[in-house]
TISEFI-521730 format. One record per atom (N, C-alpha, C, CB): residue in one letter; chain; atom name; x, y, z. Coordinates in nm, 2 decimals. Glycine has a CB too. Layout:
REM TISEFI-521730
 zado paba miro   east  north     up
    A    A   CA      X      Y      Z
...
REM end
This chain:
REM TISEFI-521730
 zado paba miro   east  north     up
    X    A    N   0.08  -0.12   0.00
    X    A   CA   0.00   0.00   0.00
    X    A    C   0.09   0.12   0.00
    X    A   CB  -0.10   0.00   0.12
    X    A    N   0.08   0.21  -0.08
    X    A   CA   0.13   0.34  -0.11
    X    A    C   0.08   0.46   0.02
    X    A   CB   0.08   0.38  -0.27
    X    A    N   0.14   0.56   0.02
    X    A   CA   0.18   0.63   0.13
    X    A    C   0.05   0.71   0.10
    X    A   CB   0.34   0.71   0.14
    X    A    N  -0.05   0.75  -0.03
    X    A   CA  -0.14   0.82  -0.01
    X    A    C  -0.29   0.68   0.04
    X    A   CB  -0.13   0.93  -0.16
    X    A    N  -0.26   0.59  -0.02
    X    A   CA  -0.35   0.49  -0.01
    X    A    C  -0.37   0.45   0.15
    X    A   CB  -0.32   0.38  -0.10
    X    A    N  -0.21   0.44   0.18
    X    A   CA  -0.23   0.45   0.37
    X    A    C  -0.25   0.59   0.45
    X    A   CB  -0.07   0.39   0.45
    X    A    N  -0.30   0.67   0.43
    X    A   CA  -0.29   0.82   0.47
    X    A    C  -0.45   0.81   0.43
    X    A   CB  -0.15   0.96   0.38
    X    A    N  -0.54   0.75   0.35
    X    A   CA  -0.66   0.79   0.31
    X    A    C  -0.75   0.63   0.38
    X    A   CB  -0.65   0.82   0.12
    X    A    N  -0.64   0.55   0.40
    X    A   CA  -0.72   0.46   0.57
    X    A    C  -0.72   0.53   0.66
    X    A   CB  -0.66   0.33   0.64
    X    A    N  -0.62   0.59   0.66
    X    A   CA  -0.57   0.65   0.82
    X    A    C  -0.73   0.75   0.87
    X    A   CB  -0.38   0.78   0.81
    X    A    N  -0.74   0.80   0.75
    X    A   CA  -0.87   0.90   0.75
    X    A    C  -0.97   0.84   0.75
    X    A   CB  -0.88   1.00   0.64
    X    A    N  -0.99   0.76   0.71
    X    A   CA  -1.13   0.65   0.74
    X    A    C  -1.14   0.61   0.88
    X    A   CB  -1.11   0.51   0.65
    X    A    N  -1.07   0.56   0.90
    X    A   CA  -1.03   0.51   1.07
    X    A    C  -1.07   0.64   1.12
    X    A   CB  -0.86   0.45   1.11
    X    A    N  -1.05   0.77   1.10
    X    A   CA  -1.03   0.84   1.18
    X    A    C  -1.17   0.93   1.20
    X    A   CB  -0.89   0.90   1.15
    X    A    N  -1.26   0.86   1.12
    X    A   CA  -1.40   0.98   1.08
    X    A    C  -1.50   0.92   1.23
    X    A   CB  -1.51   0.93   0.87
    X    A    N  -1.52   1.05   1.24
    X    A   CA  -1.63   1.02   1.40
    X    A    C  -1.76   1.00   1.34
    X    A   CB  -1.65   1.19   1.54
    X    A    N  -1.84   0.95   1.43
    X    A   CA  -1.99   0.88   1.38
    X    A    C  -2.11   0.99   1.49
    X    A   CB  -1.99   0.63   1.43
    X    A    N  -2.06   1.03   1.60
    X    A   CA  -2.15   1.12   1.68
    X    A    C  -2.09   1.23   1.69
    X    A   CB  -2.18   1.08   1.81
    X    A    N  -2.22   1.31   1.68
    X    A   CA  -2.22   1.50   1.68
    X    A    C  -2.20   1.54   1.77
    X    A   CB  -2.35   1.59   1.65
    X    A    N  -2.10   1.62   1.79
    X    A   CA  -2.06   1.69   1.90
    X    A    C  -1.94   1.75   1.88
    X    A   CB  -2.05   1.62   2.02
    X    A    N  -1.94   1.90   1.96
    X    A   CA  -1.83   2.04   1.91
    X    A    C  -1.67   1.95   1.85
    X    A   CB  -1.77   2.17   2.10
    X    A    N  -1.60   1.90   1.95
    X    A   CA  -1.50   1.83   1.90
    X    A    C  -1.53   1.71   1.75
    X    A   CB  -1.45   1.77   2.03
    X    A    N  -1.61   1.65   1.74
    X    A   CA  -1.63   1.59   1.61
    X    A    C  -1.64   1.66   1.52
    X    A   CB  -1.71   1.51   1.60
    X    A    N  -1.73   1.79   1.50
    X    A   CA  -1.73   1.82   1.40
    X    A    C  -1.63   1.91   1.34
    X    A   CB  -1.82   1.84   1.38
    X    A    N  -1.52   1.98   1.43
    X    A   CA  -1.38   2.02   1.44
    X    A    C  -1.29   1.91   1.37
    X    A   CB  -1.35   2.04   1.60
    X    A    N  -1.32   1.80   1.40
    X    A   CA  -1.24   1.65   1.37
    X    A    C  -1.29   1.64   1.21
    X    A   CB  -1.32   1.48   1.49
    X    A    N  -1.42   1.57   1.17
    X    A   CA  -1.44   1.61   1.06
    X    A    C  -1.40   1.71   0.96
    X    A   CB  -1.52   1.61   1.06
    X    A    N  -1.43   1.81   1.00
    X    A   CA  -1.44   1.91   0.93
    X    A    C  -1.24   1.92   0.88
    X    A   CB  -1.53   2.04   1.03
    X    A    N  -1.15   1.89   0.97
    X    A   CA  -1.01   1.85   0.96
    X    A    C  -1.01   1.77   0.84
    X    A   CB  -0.94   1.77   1.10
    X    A    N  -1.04   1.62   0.87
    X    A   CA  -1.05   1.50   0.81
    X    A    C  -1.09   1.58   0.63
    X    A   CB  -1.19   1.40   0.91
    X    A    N  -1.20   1.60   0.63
    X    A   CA  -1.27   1.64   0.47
    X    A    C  -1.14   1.73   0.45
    X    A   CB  -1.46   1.76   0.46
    X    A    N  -1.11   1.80   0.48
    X    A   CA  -0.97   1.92   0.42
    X    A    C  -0.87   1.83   0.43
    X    A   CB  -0.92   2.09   0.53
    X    A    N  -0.82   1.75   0.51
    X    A   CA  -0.72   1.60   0.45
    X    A    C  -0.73   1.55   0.32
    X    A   CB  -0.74   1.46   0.54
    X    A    N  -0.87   1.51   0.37
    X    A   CA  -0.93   1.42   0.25
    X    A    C  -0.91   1.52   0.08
    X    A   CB  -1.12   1.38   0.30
    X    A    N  -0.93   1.61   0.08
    X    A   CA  -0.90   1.72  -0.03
    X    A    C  -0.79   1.74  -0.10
    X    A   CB  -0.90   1.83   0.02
    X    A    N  -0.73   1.73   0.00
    X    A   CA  -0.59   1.74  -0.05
    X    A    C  -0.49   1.63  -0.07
    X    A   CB  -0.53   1.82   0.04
    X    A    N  -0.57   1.53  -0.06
    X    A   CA  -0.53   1.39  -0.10
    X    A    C  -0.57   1.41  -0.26
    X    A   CB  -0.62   1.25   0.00
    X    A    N  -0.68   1.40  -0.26
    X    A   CA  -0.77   1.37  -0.39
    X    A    C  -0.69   1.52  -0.52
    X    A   CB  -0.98   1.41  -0.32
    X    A    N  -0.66   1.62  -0.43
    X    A   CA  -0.59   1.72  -0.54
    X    A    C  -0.45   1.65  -0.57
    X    A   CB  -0.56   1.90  -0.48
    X    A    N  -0.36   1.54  -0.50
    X    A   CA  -0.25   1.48  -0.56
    X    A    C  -0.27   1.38  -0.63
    X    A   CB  -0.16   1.45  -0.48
    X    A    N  -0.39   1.30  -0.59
    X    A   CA  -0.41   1.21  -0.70
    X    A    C  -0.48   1.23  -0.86
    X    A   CB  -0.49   1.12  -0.65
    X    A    N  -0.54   1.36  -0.84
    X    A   CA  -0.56   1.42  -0.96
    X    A    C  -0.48   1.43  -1.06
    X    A   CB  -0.60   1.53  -0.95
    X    A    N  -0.35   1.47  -0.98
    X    A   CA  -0.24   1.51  -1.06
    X    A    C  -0.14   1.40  -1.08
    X    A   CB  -0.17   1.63  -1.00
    X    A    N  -0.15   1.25  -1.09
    X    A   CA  -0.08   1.18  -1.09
    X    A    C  -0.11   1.13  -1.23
    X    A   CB  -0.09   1.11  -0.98
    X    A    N  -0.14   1.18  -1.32
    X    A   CA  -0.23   1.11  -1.47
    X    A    C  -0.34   1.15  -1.51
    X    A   CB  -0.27   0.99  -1.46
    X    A    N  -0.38   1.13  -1.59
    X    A   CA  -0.48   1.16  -1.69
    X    A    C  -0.61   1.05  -1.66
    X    A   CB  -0.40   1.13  -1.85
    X    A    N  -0.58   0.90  -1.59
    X    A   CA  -0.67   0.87  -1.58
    X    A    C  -0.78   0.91  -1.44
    X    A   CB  -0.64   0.76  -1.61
    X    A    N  -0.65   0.97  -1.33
    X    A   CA  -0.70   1.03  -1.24
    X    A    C  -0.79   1.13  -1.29
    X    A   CB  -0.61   1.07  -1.16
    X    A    N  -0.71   1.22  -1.35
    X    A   CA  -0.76   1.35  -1.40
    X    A    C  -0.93   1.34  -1.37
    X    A   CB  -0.72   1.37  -1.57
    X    A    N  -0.92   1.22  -1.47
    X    A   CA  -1.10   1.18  -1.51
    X    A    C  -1.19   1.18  -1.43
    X    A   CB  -1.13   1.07  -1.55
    X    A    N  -1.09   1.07  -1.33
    X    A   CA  -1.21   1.00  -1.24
    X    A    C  -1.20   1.04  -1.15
    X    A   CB  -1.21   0.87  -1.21
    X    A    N  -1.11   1.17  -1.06
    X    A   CA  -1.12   1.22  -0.94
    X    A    C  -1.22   1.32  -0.92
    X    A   CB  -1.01   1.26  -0.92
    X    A    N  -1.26   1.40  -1.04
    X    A   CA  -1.38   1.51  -1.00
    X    A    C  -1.51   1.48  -0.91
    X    A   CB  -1.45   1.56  -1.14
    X    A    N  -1.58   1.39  -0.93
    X    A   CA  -1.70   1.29  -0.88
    X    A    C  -1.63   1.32  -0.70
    X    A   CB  -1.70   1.07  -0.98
    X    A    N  -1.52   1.32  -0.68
    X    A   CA  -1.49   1.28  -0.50
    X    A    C  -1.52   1.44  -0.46
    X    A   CB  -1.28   1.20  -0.44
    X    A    N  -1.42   1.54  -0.58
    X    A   CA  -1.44   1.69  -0.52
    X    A    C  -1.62   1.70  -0.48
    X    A   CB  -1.39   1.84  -0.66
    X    A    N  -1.66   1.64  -0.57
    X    A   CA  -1.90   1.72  -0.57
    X    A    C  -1.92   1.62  -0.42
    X    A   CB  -2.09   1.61  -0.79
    X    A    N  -1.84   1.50  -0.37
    X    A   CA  -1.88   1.44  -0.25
    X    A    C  -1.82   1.52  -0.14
    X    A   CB  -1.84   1.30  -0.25
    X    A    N  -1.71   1.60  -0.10
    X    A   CA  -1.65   1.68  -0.02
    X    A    C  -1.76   1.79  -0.04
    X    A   CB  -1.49   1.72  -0.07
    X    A    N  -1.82   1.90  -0.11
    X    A   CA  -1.90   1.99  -0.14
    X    A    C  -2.02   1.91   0.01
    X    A   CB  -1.95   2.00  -0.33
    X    A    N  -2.08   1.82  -0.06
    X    A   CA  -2.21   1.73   0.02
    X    A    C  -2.15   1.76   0.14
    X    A   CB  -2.23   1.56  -0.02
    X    A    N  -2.06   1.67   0.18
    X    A   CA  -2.03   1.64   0.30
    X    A    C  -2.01   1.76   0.41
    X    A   CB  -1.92   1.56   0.28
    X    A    N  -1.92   1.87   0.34
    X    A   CA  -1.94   1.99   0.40
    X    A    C  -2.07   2.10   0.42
    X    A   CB  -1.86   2.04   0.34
    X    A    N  -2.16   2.06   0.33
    X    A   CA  -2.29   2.14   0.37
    X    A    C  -2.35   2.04   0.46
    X    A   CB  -2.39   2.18   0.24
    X    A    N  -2.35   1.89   0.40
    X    A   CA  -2.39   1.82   0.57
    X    A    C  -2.33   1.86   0.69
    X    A   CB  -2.37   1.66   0.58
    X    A    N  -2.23   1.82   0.72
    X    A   CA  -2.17   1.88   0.83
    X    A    C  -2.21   2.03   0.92
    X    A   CB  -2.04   1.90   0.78
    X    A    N  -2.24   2.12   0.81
    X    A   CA  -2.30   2.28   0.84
    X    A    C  -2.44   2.25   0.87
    X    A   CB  -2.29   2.39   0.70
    X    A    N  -2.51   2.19   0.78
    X    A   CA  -2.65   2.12   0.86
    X    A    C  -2.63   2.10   1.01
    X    A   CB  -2.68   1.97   0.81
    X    A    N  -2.54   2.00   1.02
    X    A   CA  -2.57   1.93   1.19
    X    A    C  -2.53   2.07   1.27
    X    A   CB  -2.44   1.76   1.26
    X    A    N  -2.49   2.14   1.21
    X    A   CA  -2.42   2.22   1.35
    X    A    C  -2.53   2.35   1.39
    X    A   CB  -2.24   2.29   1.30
    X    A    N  -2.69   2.35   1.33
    X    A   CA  -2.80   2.44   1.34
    X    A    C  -2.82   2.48   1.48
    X    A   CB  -2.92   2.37   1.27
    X    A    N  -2.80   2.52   1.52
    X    A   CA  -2.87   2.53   1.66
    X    A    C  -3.02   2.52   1.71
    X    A   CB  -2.84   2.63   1.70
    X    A    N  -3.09   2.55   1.59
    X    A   CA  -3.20   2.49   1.65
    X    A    C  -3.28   2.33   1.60
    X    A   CB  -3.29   2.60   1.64
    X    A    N  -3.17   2.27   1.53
    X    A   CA  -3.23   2.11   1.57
    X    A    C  -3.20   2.07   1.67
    X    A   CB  -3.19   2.00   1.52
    X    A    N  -3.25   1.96   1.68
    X    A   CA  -3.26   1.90   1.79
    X    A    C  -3.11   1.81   1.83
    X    A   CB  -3.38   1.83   1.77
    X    A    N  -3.06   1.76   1.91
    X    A   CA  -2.96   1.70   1.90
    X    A    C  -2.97   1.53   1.89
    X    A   CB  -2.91   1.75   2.00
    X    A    N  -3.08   1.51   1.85
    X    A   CA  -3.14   1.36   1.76
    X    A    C  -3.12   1.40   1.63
    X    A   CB  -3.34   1.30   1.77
    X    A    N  -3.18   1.52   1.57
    X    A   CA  -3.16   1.55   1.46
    X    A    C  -3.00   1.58   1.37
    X    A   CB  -3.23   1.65   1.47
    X    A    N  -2.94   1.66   1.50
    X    A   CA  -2.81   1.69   1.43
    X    A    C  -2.71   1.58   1.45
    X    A   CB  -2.75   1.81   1.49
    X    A    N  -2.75   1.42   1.58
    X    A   CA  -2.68   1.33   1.53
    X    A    C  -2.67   1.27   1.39
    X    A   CB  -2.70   1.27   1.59
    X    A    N  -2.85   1.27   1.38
    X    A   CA  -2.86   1.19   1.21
    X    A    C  -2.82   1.29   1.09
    X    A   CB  -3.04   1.14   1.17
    X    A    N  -2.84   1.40   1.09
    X    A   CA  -2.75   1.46   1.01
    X    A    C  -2.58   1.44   0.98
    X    A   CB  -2.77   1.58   1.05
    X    A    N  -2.51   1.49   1.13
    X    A   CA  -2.37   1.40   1.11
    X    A    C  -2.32   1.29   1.09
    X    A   CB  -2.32   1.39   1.17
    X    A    N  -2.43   1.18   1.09
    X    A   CA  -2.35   1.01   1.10
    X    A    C  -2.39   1.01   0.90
    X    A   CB  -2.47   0.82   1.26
    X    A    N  -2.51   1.08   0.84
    X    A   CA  -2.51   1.06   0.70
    X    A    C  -2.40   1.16   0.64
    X    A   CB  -2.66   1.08   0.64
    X    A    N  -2.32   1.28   0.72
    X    A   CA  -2.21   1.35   0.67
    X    A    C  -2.10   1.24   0.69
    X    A   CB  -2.18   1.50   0.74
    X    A    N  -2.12   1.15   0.81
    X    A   CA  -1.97   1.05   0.78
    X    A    C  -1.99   0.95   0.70
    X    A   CB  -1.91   0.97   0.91
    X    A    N  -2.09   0.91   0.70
    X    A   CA  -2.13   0.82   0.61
    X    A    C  -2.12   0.82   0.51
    X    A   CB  -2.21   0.80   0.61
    X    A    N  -2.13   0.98   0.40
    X    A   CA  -2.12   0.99   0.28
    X    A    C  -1.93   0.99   0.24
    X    A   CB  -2.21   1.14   0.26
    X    A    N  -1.85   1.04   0.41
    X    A   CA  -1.74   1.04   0.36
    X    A    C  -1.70   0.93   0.37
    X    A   CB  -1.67   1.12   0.41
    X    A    N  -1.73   0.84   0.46
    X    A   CA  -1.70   0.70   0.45
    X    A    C  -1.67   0.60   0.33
    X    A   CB  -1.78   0.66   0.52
    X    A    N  -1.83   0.66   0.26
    X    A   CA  -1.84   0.57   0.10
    X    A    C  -1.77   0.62   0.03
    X    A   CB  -1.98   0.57   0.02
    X    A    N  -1.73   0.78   0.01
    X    A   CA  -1.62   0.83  -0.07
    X    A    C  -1.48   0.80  -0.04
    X    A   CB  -1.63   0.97  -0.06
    X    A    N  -1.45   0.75   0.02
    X    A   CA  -1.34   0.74   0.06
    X    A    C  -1.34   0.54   0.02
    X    A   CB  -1.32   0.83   0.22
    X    A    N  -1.36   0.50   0.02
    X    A   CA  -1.36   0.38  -0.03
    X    A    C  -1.41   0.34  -0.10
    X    A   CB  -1.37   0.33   0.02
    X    A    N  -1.50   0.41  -0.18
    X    A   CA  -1.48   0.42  -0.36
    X    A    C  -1.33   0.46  -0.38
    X    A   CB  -1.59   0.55  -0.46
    X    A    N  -1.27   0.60  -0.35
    X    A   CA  -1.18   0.59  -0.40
    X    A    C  -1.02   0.52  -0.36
    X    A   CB  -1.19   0.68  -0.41
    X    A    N  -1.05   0.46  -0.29
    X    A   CA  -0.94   0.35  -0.24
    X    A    C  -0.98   0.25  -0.39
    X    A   CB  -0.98   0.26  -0.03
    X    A    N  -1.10   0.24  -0.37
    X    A   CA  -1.13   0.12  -0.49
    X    A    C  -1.07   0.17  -0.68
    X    A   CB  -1.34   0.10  -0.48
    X    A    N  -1.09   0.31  -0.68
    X    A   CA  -1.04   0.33  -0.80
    X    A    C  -0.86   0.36  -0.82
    X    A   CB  -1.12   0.44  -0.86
    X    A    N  -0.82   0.46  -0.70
    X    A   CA  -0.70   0.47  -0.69
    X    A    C  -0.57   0.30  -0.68
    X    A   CB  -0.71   0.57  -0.58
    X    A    N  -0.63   0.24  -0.61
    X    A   CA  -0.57   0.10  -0.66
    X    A    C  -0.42   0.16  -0.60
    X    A   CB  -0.59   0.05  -0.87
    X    A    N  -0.34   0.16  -0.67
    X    A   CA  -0.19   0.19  -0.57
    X    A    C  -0.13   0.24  -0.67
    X    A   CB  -0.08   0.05  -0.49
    X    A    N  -0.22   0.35  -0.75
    X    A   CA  -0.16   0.48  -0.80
    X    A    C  -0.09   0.45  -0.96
    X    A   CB  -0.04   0.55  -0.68
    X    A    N  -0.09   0.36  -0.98
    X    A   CA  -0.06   0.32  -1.15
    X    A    C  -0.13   0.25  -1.23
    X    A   CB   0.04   0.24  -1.17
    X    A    N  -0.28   0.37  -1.22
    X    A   CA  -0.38   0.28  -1.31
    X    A    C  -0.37   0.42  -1.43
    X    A   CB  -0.58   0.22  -1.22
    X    A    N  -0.39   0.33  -1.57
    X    A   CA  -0.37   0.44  -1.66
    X    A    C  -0.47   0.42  -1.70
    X    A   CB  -0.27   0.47  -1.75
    X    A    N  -0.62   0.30  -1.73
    X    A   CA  -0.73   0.26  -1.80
    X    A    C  -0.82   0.29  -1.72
    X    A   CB  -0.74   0.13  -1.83
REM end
């Protein structure tokens, strides 16, 4: 496993599942990791090129979810289920792209 492919578990492992001030400080970290992962793999090829845009429109999501949970006037039932589908969405993004990035020498 390559150093961005282990740095983009590390961030998986690392995504909180309940709402609260320090989690979404944590997330909100994590997605701007996660970003800047996805802007080096962009740049590793042409086939990245392609197939990396689709993860930037899932970071967008995940960040207006995240700004969701943090409403003050939901409820804090509400703004859990809001945050666990902001981790959740990063969760699935993030392992789709483990699944396409492969260990960084895919040109097809």
């Amino acid at each position: 496993m390559d150093s961005k492919a282990t740095a983009l578990t590390a961030l998986f492992n690392r995504i909180p599942r309940r709402h609260s001030i320090e989690n979404v400080k944590d997330i909100n970290s994590i997605v701007t990791e996660y970003e800047s992962i996805l802007l080096n793999i962009e740049a590793i090829n042409t086939f990245y090129e392609k197939n990396i845009p689709v993860f930037f429109e899932d970071v967008d999501t995940i960040r207006a979810t995240i700004k969701k949970s943090t409403d003050n006037k939901a409820s804090k039932k509400s703004k859990d289920s809001i945050f666990d589908e902001a981790s959740g969405i990063l969760k699935d993004s993030i392992q789709s792209l483990l699944t396409i990035y492969d260990d960084g020498n895919r040109t097809d």
